[in-house]
N, C-alpha and C positions, 0 to 999 in steps of 0.2 A: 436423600430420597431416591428411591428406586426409579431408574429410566427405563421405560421401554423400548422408547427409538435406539436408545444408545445400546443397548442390550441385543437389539433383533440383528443394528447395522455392524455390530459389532464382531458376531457370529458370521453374519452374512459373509463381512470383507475378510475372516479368514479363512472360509472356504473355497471364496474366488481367489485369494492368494495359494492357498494351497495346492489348483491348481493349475499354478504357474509353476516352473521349473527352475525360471530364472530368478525369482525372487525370493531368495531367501533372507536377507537381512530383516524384508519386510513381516515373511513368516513369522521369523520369530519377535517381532514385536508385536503381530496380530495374537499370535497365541499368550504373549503377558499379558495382554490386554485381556483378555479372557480369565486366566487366573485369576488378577485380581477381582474383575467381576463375581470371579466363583465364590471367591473367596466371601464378598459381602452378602451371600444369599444366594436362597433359589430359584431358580425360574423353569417353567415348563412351555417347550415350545410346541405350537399345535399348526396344523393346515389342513383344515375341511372346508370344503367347498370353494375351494380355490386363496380362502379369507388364511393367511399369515397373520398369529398371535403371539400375545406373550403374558402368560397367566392370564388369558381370559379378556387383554384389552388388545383392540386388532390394530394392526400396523398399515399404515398409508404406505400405499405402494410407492409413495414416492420417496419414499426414505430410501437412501444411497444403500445398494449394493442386496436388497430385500426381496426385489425381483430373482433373482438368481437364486439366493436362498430358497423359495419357493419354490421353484424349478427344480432343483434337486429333491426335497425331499418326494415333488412326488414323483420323478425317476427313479427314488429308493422306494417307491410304495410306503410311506412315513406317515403316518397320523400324528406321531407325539412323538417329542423327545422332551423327559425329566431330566434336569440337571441340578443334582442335588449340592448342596451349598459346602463348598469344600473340595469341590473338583480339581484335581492335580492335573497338572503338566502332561504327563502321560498320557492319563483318562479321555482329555481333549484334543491331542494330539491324534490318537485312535479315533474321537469322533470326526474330525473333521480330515481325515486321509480317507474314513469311511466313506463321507457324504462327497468329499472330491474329484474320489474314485468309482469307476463303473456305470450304470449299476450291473453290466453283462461281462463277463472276463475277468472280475476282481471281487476278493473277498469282500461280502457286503458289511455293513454298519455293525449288526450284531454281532458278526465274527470277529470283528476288528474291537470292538470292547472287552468279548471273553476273553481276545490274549490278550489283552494290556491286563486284564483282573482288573474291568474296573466295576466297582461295587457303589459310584455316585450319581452313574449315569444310565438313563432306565429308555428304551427305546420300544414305542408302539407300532407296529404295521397296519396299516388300513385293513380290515374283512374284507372277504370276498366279493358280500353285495352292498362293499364299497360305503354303510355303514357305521361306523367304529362307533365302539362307546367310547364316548368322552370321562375321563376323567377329571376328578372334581378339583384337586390340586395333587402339587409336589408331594407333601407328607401322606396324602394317602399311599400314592406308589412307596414310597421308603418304609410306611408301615406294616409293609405285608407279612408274611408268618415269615419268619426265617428258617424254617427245616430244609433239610438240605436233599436237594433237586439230584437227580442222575444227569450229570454234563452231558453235551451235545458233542459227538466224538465231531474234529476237524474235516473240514470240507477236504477230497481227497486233491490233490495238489496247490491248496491255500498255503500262502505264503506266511513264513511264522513271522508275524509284525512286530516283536519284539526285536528281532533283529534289526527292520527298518525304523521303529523308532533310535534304536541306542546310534544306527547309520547315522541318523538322523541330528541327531543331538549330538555327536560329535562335528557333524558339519558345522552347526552353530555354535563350537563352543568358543570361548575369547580370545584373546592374543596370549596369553597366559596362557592355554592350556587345560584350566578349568572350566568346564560347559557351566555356562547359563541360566538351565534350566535341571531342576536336582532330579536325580533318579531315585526314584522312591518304593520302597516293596508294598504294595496296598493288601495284599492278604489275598487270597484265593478269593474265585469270584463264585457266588452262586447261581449255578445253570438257571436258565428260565425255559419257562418249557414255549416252542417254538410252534409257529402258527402253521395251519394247512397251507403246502405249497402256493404261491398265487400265480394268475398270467403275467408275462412281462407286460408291465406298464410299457405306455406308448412315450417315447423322448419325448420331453418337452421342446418347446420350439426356443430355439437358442435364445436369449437374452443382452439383449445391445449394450455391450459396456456402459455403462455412466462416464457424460464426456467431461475432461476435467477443467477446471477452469484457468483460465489464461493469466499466468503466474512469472514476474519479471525474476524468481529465481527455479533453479533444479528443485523438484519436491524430492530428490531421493536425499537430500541430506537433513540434518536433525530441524535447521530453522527452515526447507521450505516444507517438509513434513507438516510442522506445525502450523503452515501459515493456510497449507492446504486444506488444515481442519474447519479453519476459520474460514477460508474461502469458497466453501461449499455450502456454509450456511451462514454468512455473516450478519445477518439482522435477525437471526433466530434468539429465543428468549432465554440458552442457555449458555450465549457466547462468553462472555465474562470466564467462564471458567478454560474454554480454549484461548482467549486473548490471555491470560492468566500464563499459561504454558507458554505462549506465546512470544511474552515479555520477558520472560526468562530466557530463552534462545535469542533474542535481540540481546538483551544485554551480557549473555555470553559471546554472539559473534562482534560486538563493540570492543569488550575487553581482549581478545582475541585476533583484535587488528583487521577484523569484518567488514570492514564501515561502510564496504560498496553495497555489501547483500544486505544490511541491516538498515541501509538508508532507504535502498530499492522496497523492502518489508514495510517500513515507515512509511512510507508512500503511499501505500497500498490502505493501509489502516489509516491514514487520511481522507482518503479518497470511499473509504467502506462508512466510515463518520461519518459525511458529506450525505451518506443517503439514507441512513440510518431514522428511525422517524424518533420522534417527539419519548420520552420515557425509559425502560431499559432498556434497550438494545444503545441507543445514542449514550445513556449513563455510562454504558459500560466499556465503551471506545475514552469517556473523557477519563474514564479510571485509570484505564490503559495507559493513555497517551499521557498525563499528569506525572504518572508514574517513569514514563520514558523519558521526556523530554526536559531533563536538567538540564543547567549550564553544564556542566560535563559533557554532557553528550554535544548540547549545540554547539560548544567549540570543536570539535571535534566531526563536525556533520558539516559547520563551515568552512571548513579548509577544501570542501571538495565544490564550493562555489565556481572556482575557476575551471573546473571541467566540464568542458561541454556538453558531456554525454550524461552527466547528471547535475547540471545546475537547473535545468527546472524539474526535478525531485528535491533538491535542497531546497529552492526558493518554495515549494511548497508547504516542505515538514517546517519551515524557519518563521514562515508567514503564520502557520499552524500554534507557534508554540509563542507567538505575541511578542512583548514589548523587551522582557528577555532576550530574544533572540536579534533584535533588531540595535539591543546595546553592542550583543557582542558581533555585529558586519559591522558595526560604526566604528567599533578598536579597529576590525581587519580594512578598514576606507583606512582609517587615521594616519596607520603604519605602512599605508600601501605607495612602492612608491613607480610601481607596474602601472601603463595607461590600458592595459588588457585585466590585470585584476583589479581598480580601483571600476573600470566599469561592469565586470560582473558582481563586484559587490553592491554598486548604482543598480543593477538589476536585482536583485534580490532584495533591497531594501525599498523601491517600490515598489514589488509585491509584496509586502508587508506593510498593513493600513495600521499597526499597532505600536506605538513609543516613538512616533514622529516629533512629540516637544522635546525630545532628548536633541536633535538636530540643532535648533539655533543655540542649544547651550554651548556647542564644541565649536561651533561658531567661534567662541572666544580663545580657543587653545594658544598658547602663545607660541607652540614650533609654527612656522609658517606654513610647512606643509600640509598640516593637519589641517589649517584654518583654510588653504586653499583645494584643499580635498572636500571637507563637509560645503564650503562653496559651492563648485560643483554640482554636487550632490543636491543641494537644496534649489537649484536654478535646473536641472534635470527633472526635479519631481514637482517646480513649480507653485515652491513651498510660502504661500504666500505669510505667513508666521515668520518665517527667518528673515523678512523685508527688514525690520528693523536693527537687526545684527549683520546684514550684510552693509546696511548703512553706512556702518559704524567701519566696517573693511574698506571703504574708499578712500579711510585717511591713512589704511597699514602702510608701516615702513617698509613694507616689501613690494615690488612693482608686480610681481607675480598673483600677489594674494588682492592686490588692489585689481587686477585685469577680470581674474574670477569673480571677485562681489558684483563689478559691470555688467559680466555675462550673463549671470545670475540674473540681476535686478532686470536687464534686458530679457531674460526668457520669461521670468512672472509675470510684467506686464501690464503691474495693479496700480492704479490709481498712487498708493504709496511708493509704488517704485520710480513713479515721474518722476519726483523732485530729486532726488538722488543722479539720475540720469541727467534729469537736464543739466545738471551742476558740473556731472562728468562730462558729460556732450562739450561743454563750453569750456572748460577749463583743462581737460585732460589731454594728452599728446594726439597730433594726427591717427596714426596707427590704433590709438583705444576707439577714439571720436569711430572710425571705420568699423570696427570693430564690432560694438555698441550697434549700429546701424545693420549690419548686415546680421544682427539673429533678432531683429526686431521685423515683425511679421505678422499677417493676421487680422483679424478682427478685434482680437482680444486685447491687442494692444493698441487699438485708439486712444486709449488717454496720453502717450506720449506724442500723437501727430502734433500737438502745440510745440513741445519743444524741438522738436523735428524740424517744424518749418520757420522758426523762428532763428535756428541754428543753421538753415541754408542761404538766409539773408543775410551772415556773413562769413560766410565758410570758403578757405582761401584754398584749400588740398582740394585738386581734380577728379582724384580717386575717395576722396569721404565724400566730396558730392555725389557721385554713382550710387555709394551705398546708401544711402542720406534719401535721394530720390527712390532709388529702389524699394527701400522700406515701407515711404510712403506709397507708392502703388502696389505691395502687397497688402497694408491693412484696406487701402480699398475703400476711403469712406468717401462720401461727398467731398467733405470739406478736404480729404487729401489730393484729390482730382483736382478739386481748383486752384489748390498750393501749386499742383506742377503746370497746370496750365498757365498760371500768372509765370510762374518760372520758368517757360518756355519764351515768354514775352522778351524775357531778358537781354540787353544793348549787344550787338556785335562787335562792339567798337571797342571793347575791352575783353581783358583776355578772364577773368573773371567770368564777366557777361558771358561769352561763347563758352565757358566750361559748363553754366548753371545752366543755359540750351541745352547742350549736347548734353547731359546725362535728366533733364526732364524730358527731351523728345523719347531717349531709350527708354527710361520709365513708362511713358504713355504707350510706348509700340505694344509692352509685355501687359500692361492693362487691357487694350483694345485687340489683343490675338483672339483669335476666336480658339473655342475649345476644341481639343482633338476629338476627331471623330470616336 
């Protein structure tokens, strides 16, 4: 289907590129992009009464880079420009050095067609009283008599453009040696006959660049080019097809060893999802993204977890791509044996709410490590589901994988993780007994105040009594107040007695502080 926007923005951006000096790479992709336009058909562009058209349907000034286009043609005094379907390289080349250039000091539009000979491209001037007849489409201009006109001899010092294109297209040709773009002989051009001199049009009032938008890669190479398309108009109804191009340049800068600029891209197309409404525009990011986000890719988007500078862009795109992606941080916890990457990957796997029942399954792994890694992990996230597998850890032969199920079951907090605790509390060595007590905190873990205070009426270590009391005046509830209070009561006359003193009076000091100002 024929676009108009695409068609008017399309022209527009290679005439503001055109006159730029310094961009050239850009030139000549604005100018392919025009070919193949030409290529699919014809269009005639018009500007009367200020209204920017294209066959007849008019263009929202807001469409990128149309303002400009505007501005020039009527600097060139332009009513219409045909562009007849099949326009070469050349042809457009000439039009748009026309419309770039001048309109006082440089051969104008018409002249710059005659020397190319181009015979596809049909160019209107506004009458005098300002006026013009409108024409009704493209085929009629190409229909006209074809007898041959007496040429309009060259303006006396006009520069032959034939030379500045072939300048031209050698600039651009490729690493090879052969240009780009083909040179083509189109036949001699037939003269038109040329309208009564006019006054110089008054300059238009310059035109404020379009500002562009705020992109975590360079837009001069090929993926942020592409990502720039999309980020100009990303809930527009025709995105799919720039996400399309898109995902092509991501998975070329993947295979390519890209991973930083392709993850930073991802990101971005996450975050464009997120605001995307309800229907296609939102369809069309989940197409995209379905299409992006394999195992191949997440293992490979995970290994950059550990970098700080982009672990919340991975935790994003990871969180993004569900339960997938939350098996393969569970392999990089499992084999992790880093306490700096085992907790960026603890960070990344709680920002992911998707394949958290995969957790108490590794629970059971039988290397210790692993079992004491997803530990961890599950007493971090609070996992009350893995209560009943960490259970089951209190009895491992390993002291290390038993300390973690403790810490665990201490940071949940639930109702099922009492009875485990208290079991540990009472039976387990001083140092766990400690342990166990100093990450237990809160409100939330008032269900273990009973074993708490039932474990301080006979708890013989100085130092688990501290932590022990301390616990209980951070959860804070009635009934642990009056635990420490009765246990401040406690006999002097034993050494016992004064230790359960001395660590409930330090208890009550940090209950009864008043809060900082």
């Amino acid at each position: 289907m024929f676009n108009h926007e695409l068609y008017a923005s399309s022209l527009a951006r290679a005439v503001d590129l055109m006159r730029k000096g310094d961009a050239k790479e850009q030139q000549k992709a604005a100018l392919r992009a025009l070919v193949s336009l030409a290529a699919a058909g014809s269009a005639t562009v018009r500007h009367y009464d200020g209204v920017l058209s294209i066959d007849d349907v008019a263009i929202d000034p807001s469409v990128p880079h149309t303002g400009g286009l505007a501005g020039r043609l009527a600097a060139h005094n332009i009513a219409e420009i045909a562009i007849g379907r099949g326009a070469e390289a050349p042809e457009l080349f000439a039009l748009l050095k026309g419309l770039a250039e001048g309109p006082y000091g440089a051969p104008q539009v018409k002249d710059r067609l005659r020397e190319a000979k181009s015979n596809r491209i049909w160019v209107l001037l506004a009458d005098l009283d300002d006026t013009p007849k409108k024409r009704s489409s493209v085929s009629h201009l190409f229909d006209a008599d074809e007898a041959a006109q007496q040429a309009k001899p060259k303006r006396p010092g006009a520069k032959d453009d034939a030379d500045a294109y072939a300048a031209w297209n050698e600039l651009h040709s490729s690493s090879d040696g052969h240009s780009t773009i083909q040179e083509v002989d189109l036949g001699p051009l037939e003269p038109e006959e040329e309208p009564p001199p006019v006054a110089p049009a008054v300059p238009p009032a310059p035109v404020a660049a379009e500002p562009l938008p705020d992109l975590p890669i360079a837009n001069d190479t090929p993926l942020g080019a592409a990502l720039l398309a999309v980020a100009r108009r990303p809930h527009a109804g025709d995105v799919l097809d720039r996400l399309t191009v898109l995902a092509e340049h991501v998975q070329a800068a993947l295979a390519g060893n890209e991973t930083e600029a392709a993850l930073r891209v991802l990101a971005c197309l996450v975050g464009y999802e997120a605001g995307a409404a309800d229907g296609t525009p939102r369809n069309s990011y989940r197409i995209a993204l379905k299409r992006l986000l394999n195992r191949d890719t997440l293992v490979q988007l995970a290994s950059f977890t550990t970098d700080p500078r982009l672990a919340d862009d991975v935790a994003l795109v990871l969180a993004r791509a569900g339960a997938e992606a939350t098996d393969v941080l569970l392999n990089l916890l499992a084999s992790s044996e880093s306490i700096r990457e085992r907790k960026a990957y603890m960070n990344a796997l709680r920002a992911n709410p998707h394949g958290r029942d995969q957790i108490p399954i590794m629970l059971g792994h039988p290397q210790w490590f692993v079992a004491r890694n997803v530990a961890e992990l599950a007493g971090e996230m609070r996992l009350e589901e893995a209560t009943p597998a960490l259970g089951l850890l209190l009895a491992h032969a390993d002291q290390r994988v038993r300390r973690a199920a403790c810490t665990a079951l201490a940071k949940i907090g639930t109702p099922a993780a009492g009875e485990p605790l208290r079991v540990a509390m009472k039976e387990g060595a001083p140092e766990l007994r400690a342990v166990i007590a100093s990450l237990i905190g809160s409100a939330h873990a008032a269900v273990l105040s009973a074993p708490l205070i039932a474990q301080i009426e006979s708890e013989e270590d100085p130092e688990t009594l501290k932590e022990m009391c301390g616990a209980l005046a951070r959860i804070g509830t009635p009934e642990t107040i009056q635990a420490l209070e009765r246990a401040r009561q406690a006999s002097l006359f034993t050494r016992r007695g004064r230790a359960v003193r001395e660590a409930a009076e330090a208890a009550l000091k940090r209950v009864r502080r008043p809060p900082a100002p």
